[in-house]
ZAMARGU-4260 file (C-alpha; in steps of 0.2 Angstrom, whole numbers, plus 5000, padded with zeros to 4 digits):
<rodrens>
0) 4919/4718/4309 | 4900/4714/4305 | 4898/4698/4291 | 4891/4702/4275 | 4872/4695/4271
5) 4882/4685/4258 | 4891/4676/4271 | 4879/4674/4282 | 4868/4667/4268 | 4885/4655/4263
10) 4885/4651/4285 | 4865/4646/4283 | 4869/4630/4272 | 4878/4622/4287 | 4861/4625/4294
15) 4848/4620/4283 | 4858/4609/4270 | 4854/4605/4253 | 4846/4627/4255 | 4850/4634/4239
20) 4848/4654/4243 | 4846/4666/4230 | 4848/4684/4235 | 4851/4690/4254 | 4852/4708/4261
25) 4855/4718/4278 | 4842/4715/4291 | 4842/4730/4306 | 4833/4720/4321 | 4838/4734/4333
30) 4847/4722/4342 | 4861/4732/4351 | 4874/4727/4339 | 4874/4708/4349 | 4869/4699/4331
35) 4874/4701/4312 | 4857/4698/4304 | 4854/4696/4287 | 4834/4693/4278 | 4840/4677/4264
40) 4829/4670/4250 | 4828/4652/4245 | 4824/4645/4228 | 4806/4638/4235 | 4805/4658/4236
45) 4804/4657/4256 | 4813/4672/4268 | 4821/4667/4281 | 4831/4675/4295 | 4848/4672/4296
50) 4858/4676/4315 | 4875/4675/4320 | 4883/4683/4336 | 4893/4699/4337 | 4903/4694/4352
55) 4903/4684/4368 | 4888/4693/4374 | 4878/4690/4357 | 4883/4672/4359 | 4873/4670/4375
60) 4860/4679/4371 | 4858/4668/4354 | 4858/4653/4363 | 4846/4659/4374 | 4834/4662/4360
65) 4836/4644/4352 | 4833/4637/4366 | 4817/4647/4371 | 4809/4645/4357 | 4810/4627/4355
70) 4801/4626/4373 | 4789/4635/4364 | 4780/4619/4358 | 4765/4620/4344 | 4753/4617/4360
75) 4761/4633/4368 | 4760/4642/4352 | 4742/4640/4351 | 4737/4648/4367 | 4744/4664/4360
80) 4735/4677/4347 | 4751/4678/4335 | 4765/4671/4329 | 4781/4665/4336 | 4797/4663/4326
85) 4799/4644/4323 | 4819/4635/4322 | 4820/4633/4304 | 4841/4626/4308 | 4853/4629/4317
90) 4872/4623/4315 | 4889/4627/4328 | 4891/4634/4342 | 4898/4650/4352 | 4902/4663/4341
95) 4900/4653/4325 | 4882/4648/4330 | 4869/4650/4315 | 4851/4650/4320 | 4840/4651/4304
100) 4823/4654/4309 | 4806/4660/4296 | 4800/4678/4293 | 4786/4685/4301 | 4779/4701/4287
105) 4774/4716/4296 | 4781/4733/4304 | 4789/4739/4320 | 4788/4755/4329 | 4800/4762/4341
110) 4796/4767/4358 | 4799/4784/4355 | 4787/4786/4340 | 4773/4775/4347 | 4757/4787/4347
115) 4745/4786/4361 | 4727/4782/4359 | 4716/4768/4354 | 4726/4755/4340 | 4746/4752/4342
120) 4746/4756/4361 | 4733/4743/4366 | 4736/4731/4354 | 4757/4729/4361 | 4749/4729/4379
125) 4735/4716/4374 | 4752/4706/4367 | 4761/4706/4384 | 4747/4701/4392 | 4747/4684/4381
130) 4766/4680/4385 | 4763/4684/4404 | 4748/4673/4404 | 4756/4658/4398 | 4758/4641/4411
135) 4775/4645/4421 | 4778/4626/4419 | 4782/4627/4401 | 4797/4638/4410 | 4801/4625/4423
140) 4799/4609/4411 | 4813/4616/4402 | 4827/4623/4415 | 4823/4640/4411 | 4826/4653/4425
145) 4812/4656/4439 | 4813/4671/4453 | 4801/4673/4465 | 4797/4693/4472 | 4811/4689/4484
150) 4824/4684/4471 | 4819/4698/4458 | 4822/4709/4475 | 4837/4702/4479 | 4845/4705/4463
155) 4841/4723/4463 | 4850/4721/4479 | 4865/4717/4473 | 4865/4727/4457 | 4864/4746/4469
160) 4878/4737/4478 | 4889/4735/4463 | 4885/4751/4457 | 4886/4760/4473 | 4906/4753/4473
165) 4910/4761/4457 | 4908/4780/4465 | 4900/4785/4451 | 4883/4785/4458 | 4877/4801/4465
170) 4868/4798/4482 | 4853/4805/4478 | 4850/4793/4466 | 4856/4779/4477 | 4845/4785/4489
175) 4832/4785/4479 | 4833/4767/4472 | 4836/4760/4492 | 4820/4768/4497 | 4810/4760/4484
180) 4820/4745/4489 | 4814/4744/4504 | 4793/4748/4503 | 4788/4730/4506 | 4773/4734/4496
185) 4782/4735/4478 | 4791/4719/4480 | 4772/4707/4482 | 4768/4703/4466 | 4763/4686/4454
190) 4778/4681/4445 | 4774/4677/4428 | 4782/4671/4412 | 4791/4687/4404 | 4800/4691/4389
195) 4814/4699/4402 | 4815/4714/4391 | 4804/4716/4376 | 4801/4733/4369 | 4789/4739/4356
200) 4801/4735/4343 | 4797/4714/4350 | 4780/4715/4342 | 4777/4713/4325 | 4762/4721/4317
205) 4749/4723/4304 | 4734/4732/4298 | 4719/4723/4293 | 4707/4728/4281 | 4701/4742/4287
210) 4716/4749/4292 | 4716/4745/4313 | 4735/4738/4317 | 4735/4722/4326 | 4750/4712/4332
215) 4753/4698/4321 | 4769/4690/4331 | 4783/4691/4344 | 4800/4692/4342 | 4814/4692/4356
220) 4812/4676/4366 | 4830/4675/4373 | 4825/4682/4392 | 4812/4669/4390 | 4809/4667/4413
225) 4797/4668/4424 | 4799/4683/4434 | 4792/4703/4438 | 4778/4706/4424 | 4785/4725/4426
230) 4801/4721/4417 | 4794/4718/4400 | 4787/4736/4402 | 4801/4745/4408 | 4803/4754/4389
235) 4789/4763/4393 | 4800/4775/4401 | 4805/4780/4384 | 4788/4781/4375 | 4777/4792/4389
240) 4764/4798/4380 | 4755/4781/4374 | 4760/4772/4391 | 4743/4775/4399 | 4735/4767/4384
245) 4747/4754/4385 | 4744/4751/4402 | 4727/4748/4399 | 4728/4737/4386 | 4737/4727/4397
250) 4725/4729/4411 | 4711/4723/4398 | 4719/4707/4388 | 4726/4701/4407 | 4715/4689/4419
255) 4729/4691/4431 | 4724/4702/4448 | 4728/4719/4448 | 4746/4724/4452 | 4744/4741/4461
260) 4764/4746/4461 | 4767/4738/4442 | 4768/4756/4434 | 4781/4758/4447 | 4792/4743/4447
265) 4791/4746/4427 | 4799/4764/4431 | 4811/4759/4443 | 4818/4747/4431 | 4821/4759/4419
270) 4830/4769/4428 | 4842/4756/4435 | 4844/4749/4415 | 4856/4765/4416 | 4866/4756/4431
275) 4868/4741/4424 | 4877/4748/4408 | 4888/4757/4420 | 4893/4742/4429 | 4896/4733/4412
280) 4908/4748/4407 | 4918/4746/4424 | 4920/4729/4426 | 4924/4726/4407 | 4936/4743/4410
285) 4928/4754/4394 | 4931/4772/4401 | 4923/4775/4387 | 4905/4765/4392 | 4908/4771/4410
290) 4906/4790/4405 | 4892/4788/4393 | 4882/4778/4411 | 4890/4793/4421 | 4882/4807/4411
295) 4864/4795/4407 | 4864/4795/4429 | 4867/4814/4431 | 4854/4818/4416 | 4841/4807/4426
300) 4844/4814/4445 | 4844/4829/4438 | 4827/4826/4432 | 4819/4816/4445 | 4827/4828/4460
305) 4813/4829/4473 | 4802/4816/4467 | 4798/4796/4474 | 4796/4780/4465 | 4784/4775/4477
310) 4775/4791/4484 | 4776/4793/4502 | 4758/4800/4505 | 4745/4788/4509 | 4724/4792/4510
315) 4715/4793/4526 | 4708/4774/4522 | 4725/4769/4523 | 4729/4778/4537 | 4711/4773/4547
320) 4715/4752/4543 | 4732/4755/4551 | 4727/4761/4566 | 4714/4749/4566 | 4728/4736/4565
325) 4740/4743/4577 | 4723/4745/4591 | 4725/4729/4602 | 4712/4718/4603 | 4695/4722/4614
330) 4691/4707/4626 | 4675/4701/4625 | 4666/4689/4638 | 4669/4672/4633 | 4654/4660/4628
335) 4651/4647/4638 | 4656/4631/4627 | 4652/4614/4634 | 4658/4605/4621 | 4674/4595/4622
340) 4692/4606/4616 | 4704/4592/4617 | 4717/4602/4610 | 4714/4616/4618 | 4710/4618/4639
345) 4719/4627/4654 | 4723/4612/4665 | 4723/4622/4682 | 4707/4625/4679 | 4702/4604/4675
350) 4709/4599/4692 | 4700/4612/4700 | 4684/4607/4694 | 4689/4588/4696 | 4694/4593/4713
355) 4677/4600/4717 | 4667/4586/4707 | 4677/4575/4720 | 4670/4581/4735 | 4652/4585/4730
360) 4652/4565/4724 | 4661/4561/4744 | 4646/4571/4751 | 4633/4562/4741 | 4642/4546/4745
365) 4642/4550/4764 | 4625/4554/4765 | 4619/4539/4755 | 4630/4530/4769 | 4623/4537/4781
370) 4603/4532/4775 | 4609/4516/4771 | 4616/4514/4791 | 4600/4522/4798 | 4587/4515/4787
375) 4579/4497/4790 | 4574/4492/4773 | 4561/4478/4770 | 4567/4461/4770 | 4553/4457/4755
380) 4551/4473/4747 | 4566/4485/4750 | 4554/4498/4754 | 4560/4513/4767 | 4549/4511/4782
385) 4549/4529/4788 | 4538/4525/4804 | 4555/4513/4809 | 4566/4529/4808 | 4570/4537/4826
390) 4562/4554/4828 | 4569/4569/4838 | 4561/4575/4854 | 4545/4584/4855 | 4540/4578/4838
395) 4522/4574/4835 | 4520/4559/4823 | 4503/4562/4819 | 4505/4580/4814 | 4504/4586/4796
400) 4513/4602/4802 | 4531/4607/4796 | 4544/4599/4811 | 4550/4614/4820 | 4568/4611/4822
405) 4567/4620/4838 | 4563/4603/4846 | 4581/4597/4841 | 4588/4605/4854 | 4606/4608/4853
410) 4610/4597/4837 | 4598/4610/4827 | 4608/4612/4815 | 4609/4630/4811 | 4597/4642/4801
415) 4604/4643/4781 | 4594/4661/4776 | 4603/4660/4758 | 4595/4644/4755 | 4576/4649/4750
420) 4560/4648/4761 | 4551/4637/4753 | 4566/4625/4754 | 4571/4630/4771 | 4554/4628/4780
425) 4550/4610/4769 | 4549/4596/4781 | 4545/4577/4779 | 4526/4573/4783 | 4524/4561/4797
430) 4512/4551/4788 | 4524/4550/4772 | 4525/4534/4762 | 4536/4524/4757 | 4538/4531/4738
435) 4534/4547/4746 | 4550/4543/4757 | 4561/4537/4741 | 4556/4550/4729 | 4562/4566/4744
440) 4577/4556/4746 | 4583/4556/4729 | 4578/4574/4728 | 4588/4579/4743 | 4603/4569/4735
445) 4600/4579/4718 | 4599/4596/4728 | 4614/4593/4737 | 4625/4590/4721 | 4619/4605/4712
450) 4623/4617/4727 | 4641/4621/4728 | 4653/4612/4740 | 4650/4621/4756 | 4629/4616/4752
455) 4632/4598/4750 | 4642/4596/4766 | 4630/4608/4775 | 4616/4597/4769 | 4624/4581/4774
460) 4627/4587/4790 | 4606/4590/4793 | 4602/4574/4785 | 4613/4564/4795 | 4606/4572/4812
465) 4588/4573/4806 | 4589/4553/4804 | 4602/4545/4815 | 4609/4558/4829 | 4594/4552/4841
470) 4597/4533/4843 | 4601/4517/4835 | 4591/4510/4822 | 4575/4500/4828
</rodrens>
């Protein structure tokens, strides 16, 4: 049996003590029958609102608002365009809980007779977008609920697997819900602070002076969470011709990116609003509930027979970027890099070129070896004398002429064609000095390095002949 407005008016003085009240009456709040309300008077001539649950449910549900609405500090409260109820008093607990909490003056309008076009529509949309743009730690700070896109999703989950046990879902309609269940695309988005399910009659409003209605304060803090932005507009399933200006007064007021898929999750979660009161009917056994969720289900797949939440069509630039996607990658030649990638080399390939660095260097020191045995430096100067070096048969020491190798006999060594002319044909000058001598050495040691392996030994083959293979060193 719903309390009287007096006694909820007698319940307040436990609340806000020394209170005289001097006239109370009814208050409808369109709360689902989860509180008795009343609108009280005091002597100072302020109106208050008076709450007290109906049941266990209203008892939760009014705990929930007290305690949101005092993590609504004054610093939160003044980075919204309106007002938010402030805790007045409060006394008990459970079902005898009294929450006394000051009047905000203006109007509501339900869903269903929320007109589209420019004034109420963006104006309750602009308000949602406040409360959704609020700092999630004023949530967190105070213990509040917080779902990611994953949990949000995985309570869905769960609630088609509870309705799905009742039998009393047709399979249309479960198929239906999975399907949007499982597009991974509906399911990435921004959680965000929320109501958890405000309506139109949430915001309180008022006309200004030259008549154009503005929202002057929020009620219904109770689901006070951060959590899916779409679920605070999930009654727009009941007011659809001013839901397109609703979503754009949203879209307008919000600094938040774009959520593609909102309209969508918003839709869905109508439609599962009608599950939910079929699972409470069953598990609270009320055959009664159960049959009114039954009929409400049939009703709605009878009306969205054929239709997606989520269409399955997708535009040829969607299509295109998925192929482009799926397409493996084209190899291109790799650039040469000859900087150090410590964290990143094929080691095979390092101990092959170490290998090969290892020889060319045994080469170089052969050959040097091999100068070093042949040629008599000078005592005083360390100058090469190349007149001291044997020469092969047939030479002429006085020509200027290139040596012809022909003179070598058998230890010619033999004719290299890839190496070129100029380099092939090149011989040392019999009159060469002894700088002259230095300088073709250290050039034929350089040459020899930056040929490849089968050059350098080729070339330390010829230089050991051309200076040692006749005699001993005079």
């Amino acid at each position: 049996m719903a309390r009287s407005p007096l006694i909820l008016a007698a319940s307040a003085t436990t609340a806000l003590p020394g209170t005289v009240f001097t006239s109370a009456r009814i208050l409808t709040e369109n709360a689902g029958g989860r509180f008795d309300s009343a609108l009280a008077r005091t002597d100072d001539g302020r109106e208050v609102v008076v709450r007290m649950p109906a049941g266990e449910e209203g008892a939760h549900d009014l705990a929930a608002e007290s305690r949101a609405l005092h993590a609504l500090t004054a610093g939160v409260r003044a980075l919204l365009p309106f007002a938010v109820p402030e805790v007045l008093g409060e006394s008990g607990s459970g079902a005898q809980r009294v929450l006394v909490v000051d009047r905000i003056e203006g109007y509501r309008i339900d869903p269903a007779q929320l007109p589209k076009g420019p004034g109420y529509a963006p104006a309750i949309g602009g308000a949602l977008a406040a409360v959704h743009a609020l700092p999630a730690s004023i949530v967190r700070t105070d213990g509040l609920p917080v779902r990611t896109s994953e949990q949000v999703r995985d309570d869905i989950r769960r609630l088609l697997d509870r309705a799905d046990a009742t039998g009393r879902v047709s399979d249309d309609l479960m198929l239906r819900w999975r399907r949007a269940l499982d597009v991974d695309e509906l399911w990435r988005f921004e959680s965000a602070v929320v109501l958890g399910g405000a309506t139109s009659t949430s915001i309180v409003l008022a006309d200004d002076d030259d008549g154009v209605p503005h929202v002057v304060g929020v009620l219904d803090w109770a689901g006070l969470s951060v959590g899916d932005p779409a679920v605070d507009l999930r009654w727009l399933a009941s007011a659809p011709t001013a839901a397109d200006d609703v979503h754009e007064g949203y879209a307008a007021a919000g600094d938040r990116s774009p959520d593609p898929l909102l309209r969508e999750r918003a839709r869905l979660y109508a439609e599962l609003e009608f599950a939910r009161w079929l699972v409470h009917g069953h598990d609270a056994g009320q055959a009664d509930v159960v049959d009114d969720a039954v009929a409400l289900l049939d009703a709605l797949a009878e009306g969205v027979r054929g239709d997606h939440i989520v269409p399955d069509t997708r535009s040829d630039i969607d299509d295109a970027m998925a192929l482009v996607e799926s397409a493996p990658p084209v190899s291109t030649p790799a650039r040469v890099d000859t900087s150090m990638q410590t964290d990143a080399y094929d080691p095979e390939a390092l101990s092959l070129y170490l290998a090969v660095e290892r020889d060319r260097a045994a080469a170089a020191d052969a050959l040097a070896a091999a100068m070093d045995d042949s040629v008599n430096p000078d005592a005083d100067t360390g100058a090469i004398h190349v007149d001291r070096l044997p020469a092969p048969d047939g030479v002429d020491h006085d020509a200027t002429a290139p040596v012809d190798l022909d003179g070598w006999g058998d230890d010619a060594p033999p004719a290299d064609t890839s190496v070129a002319p100029d380099r092939r044909d090149a011989a040392t000058p019999a009159t060469e000095t002894s700088g002259q001598a230095s300088s073709r050495s250290d050039h034929t040691a350089e040459s020899s390095i930056v040929d490849d392996e089968e050059d350098a030994l080729r070339a330390s083959r010829a230089a050991l002949r051309r200076w040692g293979v006749s005699g001993d060193p005079t």
